[in-house]
C-alpha positions as CSV (number, residue, x, y, z in Angstrom):
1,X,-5.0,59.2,49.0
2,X,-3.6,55.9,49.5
3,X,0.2,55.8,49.1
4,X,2.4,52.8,47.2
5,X,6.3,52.4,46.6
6,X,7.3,50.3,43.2
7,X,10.9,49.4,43.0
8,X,13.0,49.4,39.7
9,X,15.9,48.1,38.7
10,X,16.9,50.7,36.6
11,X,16.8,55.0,36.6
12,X,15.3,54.2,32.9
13,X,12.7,53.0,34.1
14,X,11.5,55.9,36.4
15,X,12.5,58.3,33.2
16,X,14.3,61.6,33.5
17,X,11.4,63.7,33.6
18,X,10.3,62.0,36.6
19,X,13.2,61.5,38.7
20,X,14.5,65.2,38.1
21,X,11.5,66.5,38.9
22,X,12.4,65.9,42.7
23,X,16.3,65.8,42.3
24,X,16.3,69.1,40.3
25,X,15.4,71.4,43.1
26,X,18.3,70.2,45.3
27,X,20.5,71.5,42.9
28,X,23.0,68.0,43.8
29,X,24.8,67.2,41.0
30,X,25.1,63.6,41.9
31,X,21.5,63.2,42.6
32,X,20.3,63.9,38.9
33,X,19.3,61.7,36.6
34,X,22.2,62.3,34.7
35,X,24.7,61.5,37.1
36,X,23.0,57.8,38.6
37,X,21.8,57.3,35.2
38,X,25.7,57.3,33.9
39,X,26.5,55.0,36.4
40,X,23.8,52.7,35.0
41,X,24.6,52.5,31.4
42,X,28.5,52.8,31.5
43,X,27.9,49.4,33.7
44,X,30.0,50.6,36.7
45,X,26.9,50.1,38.6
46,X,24.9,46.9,37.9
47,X,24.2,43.8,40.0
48,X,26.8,41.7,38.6
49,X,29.8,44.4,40.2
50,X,27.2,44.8,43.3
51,X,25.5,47.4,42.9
52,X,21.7,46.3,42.1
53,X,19.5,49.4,41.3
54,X,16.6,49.2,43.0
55,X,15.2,52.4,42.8
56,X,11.8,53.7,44.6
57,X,9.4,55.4,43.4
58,X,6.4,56.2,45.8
59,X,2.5,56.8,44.2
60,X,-0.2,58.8,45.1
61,X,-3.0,56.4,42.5
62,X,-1.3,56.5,39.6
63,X,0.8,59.6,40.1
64,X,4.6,59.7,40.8
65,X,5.0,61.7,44.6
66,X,8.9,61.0,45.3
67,X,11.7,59.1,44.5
68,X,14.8,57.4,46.2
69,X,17.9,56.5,45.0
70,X,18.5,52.7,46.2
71,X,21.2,49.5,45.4
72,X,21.2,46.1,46.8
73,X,24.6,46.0,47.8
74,X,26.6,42.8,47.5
75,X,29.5,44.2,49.2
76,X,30.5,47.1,50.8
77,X,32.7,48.5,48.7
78,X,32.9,52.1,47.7
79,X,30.5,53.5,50.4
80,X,32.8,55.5,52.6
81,X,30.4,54.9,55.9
82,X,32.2,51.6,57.0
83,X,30.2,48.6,58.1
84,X,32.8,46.0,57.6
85,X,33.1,45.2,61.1
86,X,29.7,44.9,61.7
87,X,29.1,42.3,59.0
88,X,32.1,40.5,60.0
89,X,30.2,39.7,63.4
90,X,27.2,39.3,62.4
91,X,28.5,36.3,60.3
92,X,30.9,35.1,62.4
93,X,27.3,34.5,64.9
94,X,25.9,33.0,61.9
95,X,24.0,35.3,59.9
96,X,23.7,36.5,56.4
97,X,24.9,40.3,56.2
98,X,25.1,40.7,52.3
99,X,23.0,41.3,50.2
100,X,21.9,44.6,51.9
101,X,20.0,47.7,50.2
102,X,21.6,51.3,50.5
103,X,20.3,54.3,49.6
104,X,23.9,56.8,48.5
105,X,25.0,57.9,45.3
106,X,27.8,55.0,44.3
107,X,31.2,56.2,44.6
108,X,30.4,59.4,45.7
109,X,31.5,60.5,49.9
110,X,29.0,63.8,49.4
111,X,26.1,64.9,51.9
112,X,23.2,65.6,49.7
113,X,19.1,64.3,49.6
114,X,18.3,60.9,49.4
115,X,14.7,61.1,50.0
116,X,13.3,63.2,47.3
117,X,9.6,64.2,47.5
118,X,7.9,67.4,47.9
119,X,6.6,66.9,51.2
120,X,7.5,65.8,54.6
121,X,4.8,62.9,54.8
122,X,5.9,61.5,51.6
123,X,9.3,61.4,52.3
124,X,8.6,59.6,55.7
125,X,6.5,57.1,53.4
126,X,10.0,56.9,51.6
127,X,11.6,55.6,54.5
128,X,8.9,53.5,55.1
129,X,8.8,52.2,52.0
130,X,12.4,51.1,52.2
131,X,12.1,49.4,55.8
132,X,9.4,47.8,54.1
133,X,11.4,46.4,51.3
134,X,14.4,45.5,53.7
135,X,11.8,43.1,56.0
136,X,9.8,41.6,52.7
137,X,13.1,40.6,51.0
138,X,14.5,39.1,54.0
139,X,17.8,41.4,54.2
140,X,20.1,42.5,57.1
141,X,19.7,45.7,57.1
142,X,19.4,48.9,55.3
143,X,21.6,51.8,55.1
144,X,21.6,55.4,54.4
145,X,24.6,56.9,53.9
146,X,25.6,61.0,53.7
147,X,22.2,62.2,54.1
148,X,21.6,65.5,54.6
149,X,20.2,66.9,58.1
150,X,16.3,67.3,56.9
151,X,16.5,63.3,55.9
152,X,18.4,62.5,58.8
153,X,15.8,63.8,61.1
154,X,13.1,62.0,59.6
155,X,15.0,58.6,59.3
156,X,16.1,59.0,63.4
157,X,12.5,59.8,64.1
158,X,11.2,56.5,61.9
159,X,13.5,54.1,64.1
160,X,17.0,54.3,62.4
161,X,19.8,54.2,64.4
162,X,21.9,57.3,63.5
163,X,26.1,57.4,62.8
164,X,28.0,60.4,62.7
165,X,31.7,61.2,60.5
166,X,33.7,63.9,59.7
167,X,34.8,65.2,56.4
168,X,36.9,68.5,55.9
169,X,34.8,71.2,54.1
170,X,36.4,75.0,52.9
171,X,33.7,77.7,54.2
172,X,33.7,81.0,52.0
173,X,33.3,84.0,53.8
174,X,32.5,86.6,50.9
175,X,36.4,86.2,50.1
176,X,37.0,88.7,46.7
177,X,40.2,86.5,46.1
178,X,42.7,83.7,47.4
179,X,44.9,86.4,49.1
180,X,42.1,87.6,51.2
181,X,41.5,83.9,52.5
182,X,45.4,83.7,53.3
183,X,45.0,86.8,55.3
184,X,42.3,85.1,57.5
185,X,45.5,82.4,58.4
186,X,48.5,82.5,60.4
187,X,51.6,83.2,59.5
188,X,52.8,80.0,59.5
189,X,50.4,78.6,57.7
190,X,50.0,81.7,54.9
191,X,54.1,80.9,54.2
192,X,53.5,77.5,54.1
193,X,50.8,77.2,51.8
194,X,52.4,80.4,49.6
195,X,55.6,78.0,49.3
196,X,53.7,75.0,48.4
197,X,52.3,76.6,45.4
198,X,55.0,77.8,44.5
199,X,56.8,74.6,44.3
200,X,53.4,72.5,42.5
201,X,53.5,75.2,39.8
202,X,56.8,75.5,39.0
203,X,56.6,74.8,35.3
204,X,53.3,74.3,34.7
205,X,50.5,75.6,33.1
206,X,47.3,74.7,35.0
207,X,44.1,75.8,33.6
208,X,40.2,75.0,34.5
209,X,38.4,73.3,31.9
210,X,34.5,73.1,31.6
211,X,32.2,73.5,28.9
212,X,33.1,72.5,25.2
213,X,36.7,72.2,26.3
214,X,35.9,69.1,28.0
215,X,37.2,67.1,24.6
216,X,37.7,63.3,24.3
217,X,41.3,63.2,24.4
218,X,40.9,64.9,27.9
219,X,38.9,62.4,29.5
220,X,41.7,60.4,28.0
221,X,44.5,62.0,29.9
222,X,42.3,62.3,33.0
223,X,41.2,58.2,32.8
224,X,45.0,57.5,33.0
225,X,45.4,60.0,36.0
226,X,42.7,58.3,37.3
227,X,43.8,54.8,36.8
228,X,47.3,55.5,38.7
229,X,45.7,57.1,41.8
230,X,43.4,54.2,42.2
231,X,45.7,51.7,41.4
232,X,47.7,52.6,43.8
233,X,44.9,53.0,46.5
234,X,42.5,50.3,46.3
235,X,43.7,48.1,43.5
236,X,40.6,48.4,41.2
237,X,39.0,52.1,40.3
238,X,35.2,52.3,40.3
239,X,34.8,53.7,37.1
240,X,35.2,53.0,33.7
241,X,36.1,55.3,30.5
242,X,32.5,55.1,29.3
243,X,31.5,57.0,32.8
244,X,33.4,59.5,32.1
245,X,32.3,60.2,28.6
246,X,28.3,60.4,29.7
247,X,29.5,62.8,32.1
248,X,30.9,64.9,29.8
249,X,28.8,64.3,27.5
250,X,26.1,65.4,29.8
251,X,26.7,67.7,32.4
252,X,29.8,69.6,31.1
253,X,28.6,72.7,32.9
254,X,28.6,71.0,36.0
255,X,32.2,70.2,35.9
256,X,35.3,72.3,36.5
257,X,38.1,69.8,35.4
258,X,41.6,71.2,37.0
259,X,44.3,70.3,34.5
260,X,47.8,70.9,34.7
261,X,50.1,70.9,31.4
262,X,53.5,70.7,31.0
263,X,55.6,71.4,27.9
264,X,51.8,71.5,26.0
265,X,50.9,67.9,27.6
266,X,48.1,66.9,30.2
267,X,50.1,65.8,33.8
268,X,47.5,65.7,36.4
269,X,43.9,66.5,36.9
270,X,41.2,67.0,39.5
271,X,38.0,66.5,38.9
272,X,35.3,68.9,40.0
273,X,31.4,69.3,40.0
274,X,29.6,72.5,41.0
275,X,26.5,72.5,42.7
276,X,24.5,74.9,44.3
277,X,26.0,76.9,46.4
278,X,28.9,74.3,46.5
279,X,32.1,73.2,44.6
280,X,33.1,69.4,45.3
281,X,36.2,67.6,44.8
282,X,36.2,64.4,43.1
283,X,38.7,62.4,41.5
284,X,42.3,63.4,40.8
285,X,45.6,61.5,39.2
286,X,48.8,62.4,37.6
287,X,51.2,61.0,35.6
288,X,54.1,63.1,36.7
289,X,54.0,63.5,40.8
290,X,55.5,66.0,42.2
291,X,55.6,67.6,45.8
292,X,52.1,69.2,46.6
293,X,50.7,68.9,43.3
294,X,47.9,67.3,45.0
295,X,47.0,70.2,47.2
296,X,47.2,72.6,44.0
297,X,45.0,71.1,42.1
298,X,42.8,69.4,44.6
299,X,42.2,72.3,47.4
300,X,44.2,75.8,46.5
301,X,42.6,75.8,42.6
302,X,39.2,74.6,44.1
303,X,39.6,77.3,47.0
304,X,40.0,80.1,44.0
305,X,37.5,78.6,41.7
306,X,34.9,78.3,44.7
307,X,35.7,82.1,45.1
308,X,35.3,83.2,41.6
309,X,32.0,81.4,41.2
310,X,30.9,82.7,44.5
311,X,30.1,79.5,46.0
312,X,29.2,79.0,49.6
313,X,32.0,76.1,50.4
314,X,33.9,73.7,49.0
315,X,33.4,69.9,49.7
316,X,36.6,68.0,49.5
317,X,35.5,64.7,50.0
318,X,36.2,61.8,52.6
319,X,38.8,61.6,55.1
320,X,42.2,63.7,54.9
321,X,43.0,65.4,58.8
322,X,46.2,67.6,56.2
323,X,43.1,69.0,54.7
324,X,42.8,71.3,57.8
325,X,46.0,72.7,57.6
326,X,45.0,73.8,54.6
327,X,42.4,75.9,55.6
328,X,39.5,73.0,55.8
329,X,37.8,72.3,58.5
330,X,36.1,69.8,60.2
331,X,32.1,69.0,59.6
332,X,29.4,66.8,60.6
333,X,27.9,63.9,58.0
334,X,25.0,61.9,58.7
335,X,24.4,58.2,57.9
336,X,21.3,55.9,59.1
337,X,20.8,52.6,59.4
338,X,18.0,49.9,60.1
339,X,19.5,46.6,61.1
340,X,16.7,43.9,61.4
341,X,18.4,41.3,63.7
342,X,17.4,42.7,67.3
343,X,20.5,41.3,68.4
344,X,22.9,42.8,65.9
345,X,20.6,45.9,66.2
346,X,21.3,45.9,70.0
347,X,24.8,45.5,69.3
348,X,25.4,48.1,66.8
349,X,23.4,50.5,68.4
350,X,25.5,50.1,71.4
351,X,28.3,50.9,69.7
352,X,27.0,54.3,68.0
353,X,25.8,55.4,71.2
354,X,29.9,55.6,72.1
355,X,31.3,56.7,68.4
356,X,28.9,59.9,68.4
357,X,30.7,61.8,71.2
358,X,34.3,60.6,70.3
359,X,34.2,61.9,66.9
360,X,32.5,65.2,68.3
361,X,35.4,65.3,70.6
362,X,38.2,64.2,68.3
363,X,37.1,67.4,65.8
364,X,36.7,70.2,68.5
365,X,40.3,69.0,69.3
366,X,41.8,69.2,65.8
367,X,40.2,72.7,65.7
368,X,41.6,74.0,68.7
369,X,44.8,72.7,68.1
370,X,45.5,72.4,64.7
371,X,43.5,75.2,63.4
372,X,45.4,77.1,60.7
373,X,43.1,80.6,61.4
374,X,44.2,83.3,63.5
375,X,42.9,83.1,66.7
376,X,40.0,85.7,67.1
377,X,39.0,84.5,63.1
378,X,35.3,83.0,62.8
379,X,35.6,80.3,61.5
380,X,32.1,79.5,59.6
């Protein structure tokens, strides 16, 4: 049967039933309905902050076959796969680089599907159908970013020139508890982290909220922890208060929100979703800093909750070489990306061809040097 893609410029319009009919199976938080749909109606992603949805959905006749998430991108802000300097030399030569369509999950540095269909042949007619949509609307280029290794495969095979980066992921190996991890590191490192607990607990009480204890006034002391931390790293936070309401509101089961008190009042919190198999690290802020609060409650309470769920790995999101020292350790993400210009194509795919080995290289030399496992101790 004949195959079509429609575009939409909202998740509404594809429905819930629909989209999660393919996102479901993944078990990705951040690919359900839910999650892109929240992004949509708190307004944090709309075309006026650049972020245009403009969703696919791909038809066999009349019936829904796949769907992909996908913005037109006015910017590239809050993408974590960097293309900055290409589209500062692409219109330094003259050309147009923005508006460009990306296929991600806004905000959100995680690995996961982006083309969701039930079969191969429909998610290469995904692909397709975004190529398609890049060349009719007369855009640069289209990217996308943190795919997961099925996608990527089918995107490299379809033409798209593939990028490779590094984020720092905790592997469980059938740990019954935090000590039993500890004793898979050296010395040095077990003392270490054993005193930085220490130190970030001193006088708190930090507990894991999810469910029904996910109140209002809790997203209220986690929006101002939130506030400070990206206030003080990138000037303007992503999200709004609203977000973080639909999320609660929503997929409160899906979110382990790390909160540490002190004399009875919120101080700091990391927010965390669970997935299938993994545990990942969001956002985190606090209102009272303190030295290595931050690891606490963003990898050492999401090490032990990973364990007492009996998750597979924890996902700690981008960037962060301390993260290995902590027991983290380097991994592999995907990105792809059709550029239209043959020149800038040319250019770009020049410089990938050099990038892949170095960051191969650069992360099979933290490991071997700044590995914090006992030597003889797998390490995946």
């Amino acid at each position: 049967m004949t195959l079509s893609a429609r575009v939409h410029t909202s998740i509404q319009d594809i429905g819930r039933d629909v989209w999660d009919r393919f996102a479901a199976p993944s078990g990705d938080p951040f690919v359900s309905f839910d999650f892109l749909d929240a992004c949509e109606v708190s307004g944090c992603v709309r075309s006026h902050s650049g972020w245009g949805p403009r969703h696919l959905s791909l038809l066999a006749g009349d019936e829904v076959v796949g769907v992909m998430p996908l913005y037109l991108k006015g910017h590239s802000q809050g993408e974590y796969v960097f293309d900055h300097a290409w589209a500062d030399a692409y219109e330094r030569a003259g050309g147009r680089y923005y508006p460009k369509l990306l296929s991600a999950v806004p905000f959100t540095p995680v690995t996961g599907p982006r083309l969701l269909a039930g079969s191969v042949d429909h998610r290469r007619a995904l692909v397709s159908a975004a190529v398609s949509l890049t060349e009719r609307e007369g855009l640069s280029s289209l990217h996308i970013n943190f795919a997961g290794d099925d996608d990527q495969a089918l995107m490299e095979e379809a033409g798209l020139l593939a990028r490779q980066d590094r984020q720092y992921v905790w592997f469980n190996k059938g740990y019954p508890d935090f000590d039993a991890f500890l004793a898979d590191l050296s010395s040095a490192h077990r003392k270490t982290i054993r005193r930085e607990r220490r130190e970030a607990q001193r006088g708190l009480d930090i507990r894991v909220l999810t469910g029904s204890d996910l109140t209002e006034s809790i997203w209220d002391a986690f929006f101002e922890f939130y506030l400070d931390t990206g206030s003080r790293k990138w000037g303007r936070p992503y999200l709004n208060r609203e977000f973080f309401s639909l999320i609660g509101e929503r997929m409160a089961d899906r979110i382990a929100l790390v909160v540490a008190y002190e004399a009875g009042r919120p101080v700091a919190g990391a927010l965390n979703f669970i997935g299938r198999g993994a545990l990942y690290g969001r956002q985190w802020g606090t209102v009272s800093p303190r030295p290595f609060l931050h690891f606490e409650l963003c990898y050492y309470q999401a090490i032990e909750l990973g364990i007492s769920l009996g998750l597979d790995r924890v996902e700690a999101g981008a960037q962060g070489e301390h993260k290995l020292a902590r027991g983290y350790l380097p991994r592999t993400v995907h990105s792809a990306h059709y550029i239209a210009h043959d020149g800038l194509r040319r250019a770009v795919g020049d410089y990938l061809e050099l990038e892949r080995p170095a960051v191969a290289d650069e992360a099979a030399v933290m490991i071997e040097n700044f590995s914090p496992f006992r030597r003889g101790v797998t390490t995946s």
